[in-house]
ZAMARGU-4260 file (C-alpha; in steps of 0.2 Angstrom, whole numbers, plus 5000, padded with zeros to 4 digits):
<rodrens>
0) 5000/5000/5000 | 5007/5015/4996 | 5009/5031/5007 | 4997/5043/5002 | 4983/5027/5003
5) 4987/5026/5021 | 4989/5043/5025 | 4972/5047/5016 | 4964/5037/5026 | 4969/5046/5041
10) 4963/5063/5034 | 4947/5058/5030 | 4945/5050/5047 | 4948/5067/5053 | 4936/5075/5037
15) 4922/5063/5044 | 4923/5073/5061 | 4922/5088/5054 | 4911/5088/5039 | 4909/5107/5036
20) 4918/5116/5023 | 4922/5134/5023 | 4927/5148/5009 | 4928/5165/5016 | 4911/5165/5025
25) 4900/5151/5014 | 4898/5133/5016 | 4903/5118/5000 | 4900/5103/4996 | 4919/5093/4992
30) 4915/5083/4978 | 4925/5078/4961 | 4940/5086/4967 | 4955/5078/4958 | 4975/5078/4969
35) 4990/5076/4960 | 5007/5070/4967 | 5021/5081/4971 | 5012/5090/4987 | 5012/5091/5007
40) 5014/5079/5022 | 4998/5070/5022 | 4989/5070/5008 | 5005/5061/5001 | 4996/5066/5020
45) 5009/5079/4997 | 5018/5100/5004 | 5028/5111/5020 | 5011/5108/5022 | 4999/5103/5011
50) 4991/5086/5001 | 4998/5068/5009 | 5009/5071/5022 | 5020/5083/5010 | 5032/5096/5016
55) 5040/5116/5005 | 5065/5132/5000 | 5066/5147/4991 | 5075/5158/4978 | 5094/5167/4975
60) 5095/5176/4960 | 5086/5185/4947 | 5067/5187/4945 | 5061/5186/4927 | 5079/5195/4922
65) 5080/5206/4935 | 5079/5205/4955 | 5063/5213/4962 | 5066/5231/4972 | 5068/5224/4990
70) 5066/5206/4987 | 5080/5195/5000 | 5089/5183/4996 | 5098/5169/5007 | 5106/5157/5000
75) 5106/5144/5014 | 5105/5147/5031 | 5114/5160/5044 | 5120/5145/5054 | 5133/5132/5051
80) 5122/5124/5035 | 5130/5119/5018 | 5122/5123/5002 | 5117/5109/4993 | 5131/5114/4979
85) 5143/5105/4990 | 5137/5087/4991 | 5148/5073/4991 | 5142/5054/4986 | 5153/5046/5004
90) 5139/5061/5013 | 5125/5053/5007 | 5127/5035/5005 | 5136/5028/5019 | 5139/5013/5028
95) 5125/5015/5040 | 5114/5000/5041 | 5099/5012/5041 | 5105/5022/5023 | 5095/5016/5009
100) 5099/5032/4997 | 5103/5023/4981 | 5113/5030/4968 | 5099/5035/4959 | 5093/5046/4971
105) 5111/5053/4974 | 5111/5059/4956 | 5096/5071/4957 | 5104/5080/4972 | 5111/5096/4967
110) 5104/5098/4951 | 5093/5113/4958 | 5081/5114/4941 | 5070/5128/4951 | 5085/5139/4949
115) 5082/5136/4930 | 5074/5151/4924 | 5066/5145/4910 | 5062/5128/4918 | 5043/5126/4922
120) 5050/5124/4939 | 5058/5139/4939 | 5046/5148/4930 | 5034/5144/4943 | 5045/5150/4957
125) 5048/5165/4951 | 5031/5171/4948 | 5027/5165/4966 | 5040/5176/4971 | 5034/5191/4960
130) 5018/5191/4971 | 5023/5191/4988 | 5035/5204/4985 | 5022/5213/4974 | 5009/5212/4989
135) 5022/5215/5004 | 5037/5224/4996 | 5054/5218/5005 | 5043/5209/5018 | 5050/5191/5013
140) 5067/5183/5016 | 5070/5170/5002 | 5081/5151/5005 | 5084/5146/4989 | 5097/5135/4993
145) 5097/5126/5009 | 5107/5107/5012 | 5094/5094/5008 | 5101/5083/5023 | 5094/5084/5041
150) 5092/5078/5055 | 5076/5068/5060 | 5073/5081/5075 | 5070/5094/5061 | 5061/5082/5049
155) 5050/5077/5062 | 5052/5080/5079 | 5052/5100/5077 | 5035/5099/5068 | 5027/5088/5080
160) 5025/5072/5070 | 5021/5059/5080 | 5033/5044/5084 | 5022/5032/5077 | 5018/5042/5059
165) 5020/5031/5044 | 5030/5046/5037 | 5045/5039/5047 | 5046/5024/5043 | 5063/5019/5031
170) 5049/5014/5016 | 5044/5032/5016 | 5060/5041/5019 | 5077/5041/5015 | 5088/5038/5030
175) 5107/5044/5025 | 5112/5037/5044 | 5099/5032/5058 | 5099/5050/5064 | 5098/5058/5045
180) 5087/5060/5031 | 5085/5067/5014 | 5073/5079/5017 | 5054/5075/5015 | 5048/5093/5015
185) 5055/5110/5017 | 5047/5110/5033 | 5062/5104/5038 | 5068/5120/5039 | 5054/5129/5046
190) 5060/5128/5066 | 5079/5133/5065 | 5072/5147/5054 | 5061/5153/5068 | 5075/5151/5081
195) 5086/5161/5070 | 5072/5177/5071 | 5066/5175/5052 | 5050/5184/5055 | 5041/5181/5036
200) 5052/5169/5025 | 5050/5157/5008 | 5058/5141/5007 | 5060/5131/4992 | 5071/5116/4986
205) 5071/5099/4982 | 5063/5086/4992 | 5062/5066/4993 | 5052/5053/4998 | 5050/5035/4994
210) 5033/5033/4983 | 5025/5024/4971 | 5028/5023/4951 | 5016/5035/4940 | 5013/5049/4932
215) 5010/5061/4944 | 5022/5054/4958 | 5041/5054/4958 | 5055/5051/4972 | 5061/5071/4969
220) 5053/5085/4969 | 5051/5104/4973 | 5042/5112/4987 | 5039/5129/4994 | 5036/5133/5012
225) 5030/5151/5016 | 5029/5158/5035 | 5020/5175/5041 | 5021/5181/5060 | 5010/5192/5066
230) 5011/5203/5082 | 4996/5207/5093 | 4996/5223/5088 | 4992/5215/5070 | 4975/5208/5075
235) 4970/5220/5091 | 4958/5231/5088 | 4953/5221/5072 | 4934/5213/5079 | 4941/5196/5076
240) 4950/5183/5087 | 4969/5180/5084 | 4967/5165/5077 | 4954/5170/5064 | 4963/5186/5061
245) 4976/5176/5055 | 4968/5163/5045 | 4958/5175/5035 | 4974/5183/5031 | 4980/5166/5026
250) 4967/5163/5015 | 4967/5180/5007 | 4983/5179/5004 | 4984/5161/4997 | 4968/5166/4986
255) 4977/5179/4978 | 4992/5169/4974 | 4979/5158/4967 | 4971/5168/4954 | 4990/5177/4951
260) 4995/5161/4944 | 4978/5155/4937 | 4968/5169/4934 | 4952/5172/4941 | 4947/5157/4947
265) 4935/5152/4959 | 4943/5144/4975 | 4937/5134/4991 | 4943/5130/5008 | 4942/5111/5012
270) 4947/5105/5032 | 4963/5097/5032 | 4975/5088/5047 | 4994/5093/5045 | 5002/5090/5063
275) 5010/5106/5063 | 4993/5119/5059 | 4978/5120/5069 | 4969/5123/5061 | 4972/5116/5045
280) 4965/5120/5027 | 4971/5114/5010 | 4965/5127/4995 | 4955/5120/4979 | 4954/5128/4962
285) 4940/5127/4950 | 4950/5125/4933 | 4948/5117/4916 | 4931/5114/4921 | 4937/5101/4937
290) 4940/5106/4957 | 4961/5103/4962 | 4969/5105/4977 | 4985/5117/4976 | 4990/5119/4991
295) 4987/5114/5011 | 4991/5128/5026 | 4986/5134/5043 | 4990/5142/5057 | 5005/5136/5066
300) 5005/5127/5080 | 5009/5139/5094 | 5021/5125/5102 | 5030/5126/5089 | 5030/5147/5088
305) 5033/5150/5105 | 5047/5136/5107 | 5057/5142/5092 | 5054/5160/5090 | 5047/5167/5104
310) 5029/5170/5115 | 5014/5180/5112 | 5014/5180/5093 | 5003/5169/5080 | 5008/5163/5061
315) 5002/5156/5047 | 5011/5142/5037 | 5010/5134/5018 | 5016/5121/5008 | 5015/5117/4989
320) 5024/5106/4977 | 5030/5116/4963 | 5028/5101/4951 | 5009/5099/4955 | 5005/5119/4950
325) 5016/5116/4935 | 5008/5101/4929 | 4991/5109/4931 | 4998/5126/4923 | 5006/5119/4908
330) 4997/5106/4906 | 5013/5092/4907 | 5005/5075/4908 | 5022/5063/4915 | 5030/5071/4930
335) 5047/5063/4923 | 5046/5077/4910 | 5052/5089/4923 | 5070/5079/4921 | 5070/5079/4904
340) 5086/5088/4895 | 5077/5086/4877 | 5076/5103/4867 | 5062/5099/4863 | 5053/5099/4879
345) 5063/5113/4887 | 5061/5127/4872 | 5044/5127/4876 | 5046/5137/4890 | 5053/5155/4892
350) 5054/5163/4910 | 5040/5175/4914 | 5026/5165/4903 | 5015/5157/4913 | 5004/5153/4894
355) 5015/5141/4888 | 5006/5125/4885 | 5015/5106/4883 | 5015/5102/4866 | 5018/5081/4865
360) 5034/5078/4853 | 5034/5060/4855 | 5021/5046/4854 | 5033/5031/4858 | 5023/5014/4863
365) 5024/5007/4879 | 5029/4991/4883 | 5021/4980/4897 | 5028/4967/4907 | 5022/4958/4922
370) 5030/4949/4935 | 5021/4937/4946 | 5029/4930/4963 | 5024/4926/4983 | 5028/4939/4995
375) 5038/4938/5008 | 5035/4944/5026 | 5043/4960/5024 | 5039/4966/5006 | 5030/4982/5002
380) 5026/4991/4985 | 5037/5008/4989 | 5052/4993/4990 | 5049/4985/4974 | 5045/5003/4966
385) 5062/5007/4972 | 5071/4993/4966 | 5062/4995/4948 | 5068/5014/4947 | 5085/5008/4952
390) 5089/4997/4939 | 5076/5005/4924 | 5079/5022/4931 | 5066/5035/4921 | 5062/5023/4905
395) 5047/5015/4918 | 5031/5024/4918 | 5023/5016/4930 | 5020/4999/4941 | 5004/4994/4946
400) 4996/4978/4954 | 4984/4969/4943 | 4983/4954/4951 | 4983/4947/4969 | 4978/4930/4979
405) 4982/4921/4993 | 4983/4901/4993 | 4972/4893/5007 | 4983/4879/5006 | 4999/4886/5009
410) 4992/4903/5015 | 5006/4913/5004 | 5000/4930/4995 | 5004/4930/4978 | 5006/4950/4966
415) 5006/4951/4949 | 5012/4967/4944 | 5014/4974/4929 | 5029/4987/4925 | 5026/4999/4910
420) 5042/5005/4902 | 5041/5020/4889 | 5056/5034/4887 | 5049/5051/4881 | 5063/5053/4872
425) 5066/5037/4861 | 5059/5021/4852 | 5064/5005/4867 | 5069/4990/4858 | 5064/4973/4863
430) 5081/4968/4867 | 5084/4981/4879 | 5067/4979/4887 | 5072/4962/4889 | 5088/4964/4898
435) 5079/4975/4909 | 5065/4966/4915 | 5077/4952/4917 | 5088/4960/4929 | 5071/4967/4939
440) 5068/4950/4941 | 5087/4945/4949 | 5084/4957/4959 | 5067/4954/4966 | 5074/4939/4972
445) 5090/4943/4980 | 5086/4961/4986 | 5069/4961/4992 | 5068/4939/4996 | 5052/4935/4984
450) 5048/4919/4976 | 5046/4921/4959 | 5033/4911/4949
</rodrens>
């Protein structure tokens, strides 16, 4: 079962409690909504905040050509931190019996494509960073460029995630060592941030968690966190309490980002659980004639305020995955796209246009094949998933279970699951498919102890 099926359970538990929906002062009904991966910490319980159990690091250089009047930039944090421009493979993939980074993973750190001006990534970023210095001029710091590996205090702990969460588990993240992860949000951030007096700040950077094969979902991806503080003074005076002061700013603020990106859309607030909001919201568009959460967000715990930065203040908090709005945006159908180095997927962006739409240059066929086998005691899907994208690296498109039954006789669980390989770029021969799938197979067996069939 993969993570965001077990998270989601969760949040509709909680839904279930708490059935009324709330936009600005009137009441909807959540139906035929539609979540992409790429998001929050509980979705994929998906972003800092928002769908899943996502996370969100921010910006260092020039906006649309030129750096806005009074925009800040940091890139990385005042403290001891490294960049993540000096990475090293013996820092990442060590001798720990808890690291499971694989050199695939490895590869992707440092590449940075939201620094890419005319990346979709990048292109996104930057016009999310246009409208907060355009609504709050020189309001914002910026963290562009913060090191992707931390500790499990600041992936977890400082953002009140409990022990038991299924976001800590070593088939959800990547442990470099038993006390260090690869980031699962830039969340991460968030508390050492705080402690460090950074009053209104973005964050956004690249961030990992072990996931399912798709379209939509993908080990790396880019998230933004975004943190307000408000002092009494703020909401005294206003006719509202402090916590709804602050959330109607919230969502004021988040709807305007929302139609700065999108246009005029019509938008709708939907309850949510994040450990680290209360409460919690996650935002929904209504676009191309379909409802699709963005972004999830809330005001922040006041543990977490009062410990890290200091008492009688409130704040608000978002999340969102930069891959989700630029799928929705561009209309990009394959989240692997965002990797692609092919002219011809990258000249169809320029920075500053947010009307470019994907154009398909390749309609290469995909070729199925399944592998059957009896599960052993310790087997989950994210494992397999992670053992395909190891060895077939981004020609798989997607593994899915099409089959499954347990023997009464022997009472072992048989899967049969087919992977789908297709580049984007090229025509895959039979040959090569072949050596593929048979080195998948090998290592079913040896790495992850199944019984073929």
């Amino acid at each position: 079962m993969s993570h965001a099926v077990r998270c989601q359970a969760h949040l509709q538990a909680h839904r279930a409690a708490r059935p009324s929906l709330r936009c600005l002062g009137r009441e909807v009904q959540v139906q035929g909504r539609r979540r992409l991966g790429g998001g929050a910490l509980l979705e994929r319980p998906g972003p800092g905040l928002a769908s899943r159990w996502r996370g969100a690091s921010l910006f260092g250089g020039d906006l649309f050509g030129a750096r806005l009047p009074g925009l800040t930039v940091a890139r990385g944090l005042a403290t001891k931190q490294r960049t993540s421009q000096s990475i090293a493979r013996s820092d990442i993939i060590t001798g720990s019996p808890q690291n499971n980074v694989t050199d695939t993973i490895f590869d992707k750190l440092g590449t940075n494509l939201h620094q890419r001006k005319d990346h979709p990534l990048g292109i996104i970023k930057e016009a999310i960073f246009e409208y907060f210095e355009q609504s709050d001029p020189g309001k914002f710091k910026l963290f562009e460029d913060l090191y992707p590996v931390v500790t499990t205090a600041q992936n977890f702990d400082e953002l009140l995630i409990p022990a038991d969460h299924v976001s800590r588990s070593d088939n959800d993240t990547y442990y470099v060592d038993g006390e260090t992860v690869l980031r699962c949000h830039t969340s991460a951030h968030q508390a050492e941030l705080l402690r460090e007096k950074h009053k209104n700040f973005l964050v956004i950077g690249d961030v990992y968690r072990r996931d399912t094969i798709d379209a939509t979902h993908y080990p790396v991806f880019h998230q933004m966190e975004g943190v307000k503080i408000f002092e009494p003074s703020d909401w005294e005076g206003s006719g509202l309490g402090e916590v709804e002061y602050v959330r109607e700013d919230l969502k004021r603020t988040l709807e305007g980002l929302a139609k700065h990106l999108f246009g005029d859309v019509e938008c709708r607030w939907v309850d949510a659980y994040f450990p680290f909001t209360d409460p919690s919201i996650e935002l929904e568009i209504f676009f191309n004639d379909e409802w699709l959460e963005v972004l999830g967000c809330g005001v922040m715990q006041q543990q977490i305020l009062d410990g890290n930065y200091g008492e009688g203040k409130r704040a608000w908090a978002f999340g969102l995955g930069i891959e989700r709005l630029a799928m929705i945006l561009f209309d990009i159908p394959d989240i692997r796209l965002f990797w692609s180095e092919d002219e011809r997927f990258l000249k169809q962006f320029k920075a500053g246009d947010l009307s470019s739409k994907f154009k398909s240059f390749s309609k290469f066929p995909p070729c199925n094949k399944d592998v059957a086998f009896w599960i052993s005691e310790d087997f989950t899907e994210n494992n397999l998933c992670e053992t395909v994208r190891g060895i077939a690296g981004d020609i798989v498109e997607e593994v899915k279970l099409i089959d499954e039954f347990a023997n009464p006789k022997t009472g072992k669980t048989s899967h049969c699951y087919r992977i789908v390989y297709r580049s984007m770029e090229r025509s895959l021969t039979d040959e090569e498919i072949n050596s593929v799938q048979d080195k998948v197979r090998s290592a079913l067996e040896d790495e992850l102890k199944v019984e073929l069939r």
